[in-house]
Each structure stands twice: as structure tokens, then as C-alpha cells.
N, C-alpha and C positions, 0 to 999 in steps of 0.2 A: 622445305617448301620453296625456296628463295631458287635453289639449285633446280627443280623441277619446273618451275616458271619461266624459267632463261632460255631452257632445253624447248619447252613449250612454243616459244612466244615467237619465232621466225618469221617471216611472210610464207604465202604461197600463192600462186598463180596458177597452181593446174590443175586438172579437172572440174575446171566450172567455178573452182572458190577465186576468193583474193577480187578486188579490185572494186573491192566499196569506194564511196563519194569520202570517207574519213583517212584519218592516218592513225601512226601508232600504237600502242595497247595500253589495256588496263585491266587491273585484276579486281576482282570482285569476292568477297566474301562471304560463306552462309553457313548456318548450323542445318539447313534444310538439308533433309536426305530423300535421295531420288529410288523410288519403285521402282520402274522399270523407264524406258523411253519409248518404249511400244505403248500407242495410244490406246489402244483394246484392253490393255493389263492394268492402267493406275488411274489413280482418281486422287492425286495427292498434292500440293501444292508445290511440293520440291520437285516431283517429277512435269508439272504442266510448265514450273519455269522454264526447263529445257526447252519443251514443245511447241512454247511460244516465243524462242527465236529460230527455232530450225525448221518446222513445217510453216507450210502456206494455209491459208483455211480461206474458204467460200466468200466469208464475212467477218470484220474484224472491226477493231475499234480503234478512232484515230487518236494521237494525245490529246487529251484534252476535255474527251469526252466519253458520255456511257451509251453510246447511241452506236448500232451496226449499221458499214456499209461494206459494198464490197469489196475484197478484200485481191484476189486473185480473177475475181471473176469482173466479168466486163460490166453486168445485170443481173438483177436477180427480183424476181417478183413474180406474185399469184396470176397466172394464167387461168384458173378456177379454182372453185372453192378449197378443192383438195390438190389442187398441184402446183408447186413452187418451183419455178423454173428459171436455173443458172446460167446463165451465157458466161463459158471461159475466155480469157482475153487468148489471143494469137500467142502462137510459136511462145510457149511456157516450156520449161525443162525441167528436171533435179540437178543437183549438182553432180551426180554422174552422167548425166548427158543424154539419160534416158527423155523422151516428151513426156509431159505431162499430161494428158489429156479428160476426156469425159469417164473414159473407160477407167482411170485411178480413182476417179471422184465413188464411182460406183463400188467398186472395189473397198474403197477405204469403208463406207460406211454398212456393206454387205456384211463384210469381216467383225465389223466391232457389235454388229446383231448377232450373229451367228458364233462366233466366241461367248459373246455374255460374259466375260469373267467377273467373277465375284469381287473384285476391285477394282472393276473396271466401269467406263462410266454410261452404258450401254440403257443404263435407266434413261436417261436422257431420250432417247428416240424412239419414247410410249406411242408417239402417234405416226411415227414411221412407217407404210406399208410397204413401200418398193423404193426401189429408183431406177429409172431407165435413162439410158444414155444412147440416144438416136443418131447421135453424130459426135465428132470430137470435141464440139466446145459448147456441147448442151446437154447437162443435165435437170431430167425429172424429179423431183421428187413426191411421191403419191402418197397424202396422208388420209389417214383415218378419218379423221374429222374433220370439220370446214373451220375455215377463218383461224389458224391457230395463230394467236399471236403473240407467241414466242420465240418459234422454228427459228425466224432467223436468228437469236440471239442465241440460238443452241446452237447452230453451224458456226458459230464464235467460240464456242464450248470448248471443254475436254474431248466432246464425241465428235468435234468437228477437223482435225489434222488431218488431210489430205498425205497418203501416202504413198509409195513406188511400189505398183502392184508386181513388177519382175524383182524386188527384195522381201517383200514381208510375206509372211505364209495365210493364205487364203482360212483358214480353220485352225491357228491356234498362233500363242504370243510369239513374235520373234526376240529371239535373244539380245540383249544391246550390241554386244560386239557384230552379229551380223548384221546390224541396222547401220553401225559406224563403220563398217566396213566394205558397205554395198553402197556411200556415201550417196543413201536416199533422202536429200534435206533438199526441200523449195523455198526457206524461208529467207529472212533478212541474214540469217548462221548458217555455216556447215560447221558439222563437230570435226577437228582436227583432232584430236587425241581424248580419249576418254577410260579415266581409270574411277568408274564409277564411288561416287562418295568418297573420294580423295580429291581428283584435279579433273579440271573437262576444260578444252579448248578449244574456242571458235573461233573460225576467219570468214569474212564478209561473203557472200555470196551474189557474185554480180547479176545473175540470173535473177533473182527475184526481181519482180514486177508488182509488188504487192502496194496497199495502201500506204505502209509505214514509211515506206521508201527507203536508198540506201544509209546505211547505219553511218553514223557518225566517228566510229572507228573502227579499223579495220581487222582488230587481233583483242580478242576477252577472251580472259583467262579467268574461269572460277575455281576457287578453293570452298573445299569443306572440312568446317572444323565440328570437332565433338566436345569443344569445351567453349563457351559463349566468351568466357575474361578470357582466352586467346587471340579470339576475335575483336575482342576489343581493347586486345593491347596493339596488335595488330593494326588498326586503323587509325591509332590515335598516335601512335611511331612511325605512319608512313609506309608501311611495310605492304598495305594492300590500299586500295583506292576508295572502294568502296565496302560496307559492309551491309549485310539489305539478309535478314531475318537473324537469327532473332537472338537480339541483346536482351537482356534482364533491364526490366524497368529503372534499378538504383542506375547499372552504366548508363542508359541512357540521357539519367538524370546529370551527373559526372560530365559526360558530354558533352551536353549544354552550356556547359563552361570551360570549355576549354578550346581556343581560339585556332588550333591547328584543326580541325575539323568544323565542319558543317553540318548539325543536327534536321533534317528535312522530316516533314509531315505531310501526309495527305489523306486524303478523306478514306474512313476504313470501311468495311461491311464484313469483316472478320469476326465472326462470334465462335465463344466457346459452349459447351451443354455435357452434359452427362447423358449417356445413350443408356436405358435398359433394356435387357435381352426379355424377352414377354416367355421365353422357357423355360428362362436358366434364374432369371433373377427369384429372391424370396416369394414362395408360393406361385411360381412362374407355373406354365401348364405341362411340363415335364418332370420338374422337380415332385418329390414324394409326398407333399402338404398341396396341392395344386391346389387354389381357391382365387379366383379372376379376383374376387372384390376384395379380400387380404391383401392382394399383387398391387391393386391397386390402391390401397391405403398406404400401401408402404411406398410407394411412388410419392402418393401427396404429401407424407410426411417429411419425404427427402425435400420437396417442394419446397413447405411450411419453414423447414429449417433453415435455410442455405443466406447467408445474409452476402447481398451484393456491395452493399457499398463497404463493409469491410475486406471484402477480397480486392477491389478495386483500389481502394486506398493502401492497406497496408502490405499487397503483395505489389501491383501494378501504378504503385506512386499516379492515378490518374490519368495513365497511358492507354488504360481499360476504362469504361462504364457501366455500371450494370444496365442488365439487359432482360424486359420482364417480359418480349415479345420474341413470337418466333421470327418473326420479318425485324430486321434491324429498325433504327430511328433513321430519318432522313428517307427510307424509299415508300412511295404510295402502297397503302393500305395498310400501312404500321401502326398496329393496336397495342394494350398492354394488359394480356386477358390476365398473366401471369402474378401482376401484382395484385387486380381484383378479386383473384380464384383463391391464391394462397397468401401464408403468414400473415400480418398483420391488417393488409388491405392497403397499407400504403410504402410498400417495400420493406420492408422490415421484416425479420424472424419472428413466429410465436411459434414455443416449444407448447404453450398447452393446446393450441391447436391441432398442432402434430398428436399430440398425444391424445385428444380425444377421437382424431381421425382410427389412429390403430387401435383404440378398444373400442370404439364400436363396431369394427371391422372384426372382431374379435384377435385381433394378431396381440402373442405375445413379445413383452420386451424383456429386454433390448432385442435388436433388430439384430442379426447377424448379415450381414453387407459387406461382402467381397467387392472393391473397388479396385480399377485398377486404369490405370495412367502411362503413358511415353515418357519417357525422361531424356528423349531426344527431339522429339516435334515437334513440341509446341513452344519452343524456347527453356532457359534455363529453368525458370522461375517454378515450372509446372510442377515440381518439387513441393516447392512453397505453397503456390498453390490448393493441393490435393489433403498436402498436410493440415491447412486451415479450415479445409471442407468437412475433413475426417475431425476434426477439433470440433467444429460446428456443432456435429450428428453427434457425438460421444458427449458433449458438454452437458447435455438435457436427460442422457441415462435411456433416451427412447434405442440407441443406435450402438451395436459394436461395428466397429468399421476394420476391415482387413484391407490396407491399403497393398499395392501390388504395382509395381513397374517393369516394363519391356521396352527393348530396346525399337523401333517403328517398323526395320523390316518383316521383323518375327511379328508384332504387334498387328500391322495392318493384315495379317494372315489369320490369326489367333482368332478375329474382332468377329469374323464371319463364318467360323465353323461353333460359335456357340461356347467359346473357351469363359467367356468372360459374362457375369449377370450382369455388372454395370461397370459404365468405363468412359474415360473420356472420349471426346471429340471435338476438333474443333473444324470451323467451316471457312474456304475462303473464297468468295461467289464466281461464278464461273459464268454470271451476266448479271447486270444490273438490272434486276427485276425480279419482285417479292415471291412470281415462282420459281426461283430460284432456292428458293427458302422453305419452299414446300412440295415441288414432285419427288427430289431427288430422299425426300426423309418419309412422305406419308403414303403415297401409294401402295396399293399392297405389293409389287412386285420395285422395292426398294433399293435403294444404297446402303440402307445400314443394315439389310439382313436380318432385321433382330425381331422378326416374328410381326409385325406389328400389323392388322386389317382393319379397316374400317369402312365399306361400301358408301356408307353415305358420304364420310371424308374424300373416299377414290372418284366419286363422280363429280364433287364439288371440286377435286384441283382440274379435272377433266374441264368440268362445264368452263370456268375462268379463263383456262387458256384458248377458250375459244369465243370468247365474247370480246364484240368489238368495241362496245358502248363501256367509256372510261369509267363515270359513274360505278353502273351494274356489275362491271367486274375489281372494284375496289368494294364493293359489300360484298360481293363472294370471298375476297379474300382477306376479309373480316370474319364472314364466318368459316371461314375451313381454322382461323388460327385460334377463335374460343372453343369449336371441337378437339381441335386437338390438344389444348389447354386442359382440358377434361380429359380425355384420356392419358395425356403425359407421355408419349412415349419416350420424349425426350425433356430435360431440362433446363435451358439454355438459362445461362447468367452474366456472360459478359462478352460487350463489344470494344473489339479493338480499331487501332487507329494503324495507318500505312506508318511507317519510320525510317528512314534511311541515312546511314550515315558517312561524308562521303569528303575526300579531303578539299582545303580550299583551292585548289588548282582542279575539280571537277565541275563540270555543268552538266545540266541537261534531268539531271535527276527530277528538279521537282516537274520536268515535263510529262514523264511517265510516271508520276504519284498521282494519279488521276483515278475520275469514278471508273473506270475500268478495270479497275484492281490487277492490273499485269504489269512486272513490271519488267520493260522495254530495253534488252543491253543496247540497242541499236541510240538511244535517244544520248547516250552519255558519250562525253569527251574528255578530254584532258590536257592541261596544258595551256 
């Protein structure tokens, strides 16, 4: 790796890159593995890190805070109810030299409608009708509903990367290499070299004109590793600068004491959950026993069982919390229907509750429960993790559990053609706002694919994002999260915290550990 970073790490000056406000380099480490870099194709957290130093977007979030402004664009605000109108700043470019104009703006987000892909984050733009582009530095945007107010923080989004409509293909994903090689990037980064989930190399982009402003150095270099104690021998020898996802909770702890590095924190909205497939999981409505109200007994019971504060304590040393809401703690309207619905009423496991759940439902025991897990996404630990869940469920005799691991490429493909009844997931918000935590998981035309409808729940995330009175739409979104506490389609039990670990000759980190949850190569320096 040492050899391929040196090789990497040069200046450049031409075609648009090179000649940020920073100097020098620094390498960055992660066990995150990138999807694709095409914004249409991924919805992953390894892949948006990319996207959010190399494209420009509408609206963005500045350090510091969880609030959109704009980002590329000069304005941006409701001209009526339904139309959200962009004013782009002057003479924008990509780093190949192409303009940037109204007509990409259109482009980008036509394409990620009209794609749709199944891992892509096209959920996002439910109340999208059109966009028009009347001229070069004003785009339309014509929504469904009035008053939506979210939009702007979805143009913040996964669905919001302004792209180079003469490199990416109009009706389907473009490949990375010809994305890196058509050097279609307006962001604070251009990618200089990229050997996907090994080494990716950025150099500043003097072009960008965005909020972030120019980066603080001029040459990041990230490594990806497949083994977390690599990474973390690795940062604690000096060898890489920073390491930013995902240590196992013990390193992290280890860390903390040890004076050549800098342990940083920041506010998380990272939750994890177990997703059920509503066709495939036990008594699902394809499988050959199909019975909704068995389907759903055996849901409660996973419920009933699942104890949070030992998985927090004895896997996540308190790096996690549990987590009995679908909307995390700390953002407006976070309830905890999770603890009042199931197990004992006040966080706790009760197995006999579980178990009078599935005989009155008539389901027999044990449960047969294919579960299945990443043992590359979601940090090392997920191992541990799944293994204690599965201990849980098996300990009370209601549950045989068949645990199952994939590696995330194949994984994040699997999740959505119905491979898997129940499986992990975890979330890591893509704006600070509680619907964030509920279009992308409960509408019927969803992100998790896993069958899941509810008209009454569909109209209630609808109605919220379009009410302006703070009050009215914080009890809406109270009630959409006891419905869907009732139905369960998913299980959420633990929230994390930001973590970075980053040596003592770096700064800038705890600037981009903020409620924004992105985190910013441009912010960091060295030396």
C-alpha cells in the first residue's frame, strides 16, 4: 500500500484539477466499500463518501451544522406552492472543462427517475413531477404537492449529485471507470486514480465554487481495507493519517489511550435494524404456509426478544445505544413506540411474551429464521453482533436462527431480489430530519424493497412532508412511527455515534464530525 500511495500522491495542475487554498497530502483509511460512483446506482454510505467530495449539489451543509444552503447554486427558493426554483452561480465547469449549466441540473435528476435502480436512491424524489430549465442558470423544479418541506434537504441527498450530462448515460448506470475517466467531477475532489475498494485518489479542484470552499489540502489519498485490526494498526503506527469507519468498538477503546493518535467524536444518527422481507420471511405471502397474522407474530416475537442494552454494552463497549425508535434520539419527533409495544415495557427482553405472541398466532416452535448479515459494512464487530442476536432468539427455545454472511457487493444485490427473509441493515442519514427515517423505509414504493404497504402509513409520510406548522407535523410524525411499530417491518435497535481517528499532527476532523453526518476530506490538514 506504502508503494501505491507515493505512486499516487504527485500534484496535478491540468485539466481543471490541482490548485486548492491547501498543500500537501494525507491518506485516509476505511473498511467502507463503494457500490458504484454513479449517483443513480448506490445508496451506501461508502459509496456517498465519494460523492460528496467530488460532485457539486444544489444545496449543501456547511461545518458545523445540519441546516441546507446553497451549495453551487446562487438561490434557491419557492416561487409557488409547487415550484422550487434554482438560480446557478456564473461560469461553473467540471473538471474536464465541460460548463455546467441548467441543462446538467435537469439531466442529473431526469436520469436518476428514469433509471430507478433498485439501489439506487430514486425513492427520494416521490414528489418530483418535472424539472425545467428555461435558461442556463435556472432550474424548475415542479412538485407534486405543495409546501414540501424537505425538498431542499433531499437536493443535499444521495439523489441530489449534479452530473456531466456529455459523460453519464441518459437511461442506465455509467460504469466508474468511465465516470473517472470523462473527469466529470464539480466538487471540492477530482478523482485522480481510482482502483475501486483498494486506493482512490483526489486532487483539489480549483473550479468548484461551492459552499465548502477550497479544501484544506490539496492531494487525499484513501485506502480500503478488508480487515478493521489493519486499520488500526495502521493509524496507530503512523502509516495512514486518518482512519474514519469502521473500527470495532474494543480498538476504539485501546485508542483512547494511546497518545500517538486523537480519538474524535461527533454526534451520530447512524442506526442499525433488521429488515423483513414480508414474502420470503416465516409465513411471508409467498412462502408455502402464507398467514399475514403468523408473519406477523413472528416479527413481534423477534421484537419481544432482542435485548438492546446488552448488545450495546457487551459488543459496542457503549460506542452504540439502544434504540427503541425509528427516528433516532436528539431529532424532533422521536418517540419510543418500540419499548411500549414490545418485551418487557421498559427495554428489556421478555421471552414469555414472545411466546404467548406466537401461540396465539398459532405459529409453531421453534421459529425457523434465516438471518443474514455483511461481515464487511457495517464494521468488524457485525460478527459479534448477529452472533448475540442469534444467541438471544435460540436461548428461549421460541427461535432456530440460521445465521448467514455476504460479502456487501453481492449483499447489497441479493437484499432486493428477495434472496434473504431477514437481514441486516444499517442507516446513515442522508439529512437531518426525522423523514429521513421514514420515506426512504415506509412508503410503498421503497428503499428496502421488501414488500412492505400501508396506505394509511403512505399518506401520513406524504401529509408531514408537506406541512408547515412545526407543532402538526411533529404529531404526524409520531403517528406514522406507532404505526409502523405495529406493523414492524423493520426492527431497529441500535444507534451509533460519528468516530474518527486521526493522528496528532491532523486537524480539521472534529470540524466535519457534525450534525450533518458527512464527512468532509476538504476540512482536514496536516502538519
Amino acid at each position: 500500500m506504502a508503494l501505491a500511495l507515493s505512486a499516487c500522491g504527485g500534484d496535478s495542475d491540468s485539466d481543471g484539477e490541482g490548485g486548492g487554498s491547501g498543500g500537501g497530502a494525507l491518506t485516509i483509511g476505511t473498511t467502507d466499500k463503494i457500490t458504484t460512483i454513479d449517483p443513480a446506482g448506490s445508496y451506501d454510505n461508502g459509496s456517498f463518501a465519494v460523492m460528496n467530495q467530488v460532485y457539486p449539489f444544489l444545496m449543501n451543509t456547511p461545518y458545523g451544522s445540519p441546516d441546507v444552503e446553497p451549495d453551487i447554486a446562487e438561490s434557491a427558493e419557492f416561487t409557488s406552492p409547487t415550484e422550487y426554483t434554482v438560480t446557478l452561480k456564473d461560469g461553473l465547469t467540471f473538471a474536464n472543462g465541460n460548463e455546467l449549466t441548467a441543462s446538467d441540473v435537469k439531466f442529473s435528476f431526469d436520469r436518476m427517475v428514469a433509471i430507478n435502480d433498485e439501489n439506487g436512491p430514486a425513492s427520494l424524489l416521490y414528489n418530483l413531477e418535472s424539472v425545467d430549465a428555461p435558461d442556463d442558470t435556472t432550474v424548475v423544479f415542479n412538485l407534486k404537492s405543495e409546501n414540501d418541506q424537505v425538498f431542499p434537504q433531499i437536493l443535499s441527498s444521495p439523489a441530489g449529485p449534479i452530473v456531466d450530462e456529455d459523460v453519464f448515460a441518459a437511461d442506465a448506470l455509467t460504469p466508474d471507470q468511465e465516470i473517472v475517466d470523462g473527469n466529470a467531477f464539480a466538487g471540492p475532489y477530482a478523482i485522480t486514480n481510482y482502483d475501486q475498494n483498494n486506493l482512490v485518489s483526489y486532487e483539489a479542484f480549483d473550479g468548484y465554487q461551492g459552499l465548502l470552499g477550497a479544501p484544506e489540502t490539496d492531494t487525499v489519498n484513501v485506502a480500503y481495507y478488508t480487515d478493521a485490526s489493519n486499520l488500526k494498526l495502521d493509524v496507530q503506527e503512523g502509516n495512514i493519517d486518518v482512519a474514519w469507519r469502521s473500527l470495532s468498538a474494543t480498538d476504539i477503546e485501546d485508542l483512547r489511550g494511546n497518545d500517538q493518535v486523537q480519538v474524535l467524536d461527533g454526534p451520530g444518527g447512524e442506526i442499525r435494524y433488521i429488515t423483513f422481507n414480508f414474502d420470503t420471511q416465516p409465513y411471508g405471502a409467498t412462502t408455502a404456509e402464507a398467514d399475514p397474522a403468523k408473519a406477523l407474530a413472528v416479527r413481534q416475537a423477534v421484537a419481544d426478544l432482542i435485548d438492546r442494552e446488552e448488545l450495546a454494552d457487551q459488543v459496542y463497549k457503549g460506542t452504540y445505544t439502544p434504540l427503541y425508535s425509528y427516528v433516532p434520539e436528539g431529532l424532533t419527533g422521536a418517540i419510543e413506540p418500540l419499548m411500549e409495544q414490545y418485551g418487557d415495557g421498559s427495554g428489556g427482553a421478555d421471552a414469555d411474551k414472545a411466546a404467548q405472541r406466537l401461540q396465539a398466532a398459532g405459529v409453531e416452535t421453534p421459529v425457523e429464521l434465516n438471518l443474514q448479515f455483511s461481515n464487511d459494512h457495517y464494521g468488524p464487530s457485525s460478527g459479534d453482533e448477529y452472533a448475540l442476536i442469534k444467541n438471544q432468539l435460540e436461548s428461549t427455545g421460541l427461535f432456530t436462527v440460521n445465521l448467514q454472511t455476504t460479502e456487501w457487493v453481492q449483499y447489497s444485490k441479493d437484499r432486493t431480489t428477495d434472496v434473504y427473509p431477514a437481514y441486516q441493515l444499517g442507516w446513515f442519514p442522508d439529512y437531518s430530519d426525522a423523514d429521513n427515517y421514514l420515506t426512504p423505509f415506509f412508503l410503498t414504493e421503497n428503499f428496502l424493497s421488501n414488500h412492505y404497504s400501508d396506505q394509511e402509513v403512505n399518506d401520513l409520510i406524504l401529509q408531514q412532508a408537506t406541512t408547515a406548522d412545526p407543532a402538526e407535523r411533529q404529531a404526524l410524525i409520531e403517528e406514522i412511527q406507532t404505526k409502523v411499530a405495529e406493523d414492524l417491518s423493520t426492527v431497529p435497535y441500535l444507534q451509533g455515534a460519528q468516530v474518527a481517528v486521526v493522528g496528532t499532527d491532523v486537524s480539521g476532523a472534529e470540524d466535519t464530525l457534525d450534525a450533518s453526518f458527512k464527512f468532509r476530506y476538504g476540512a482536514l490538514s496536516k502538519g
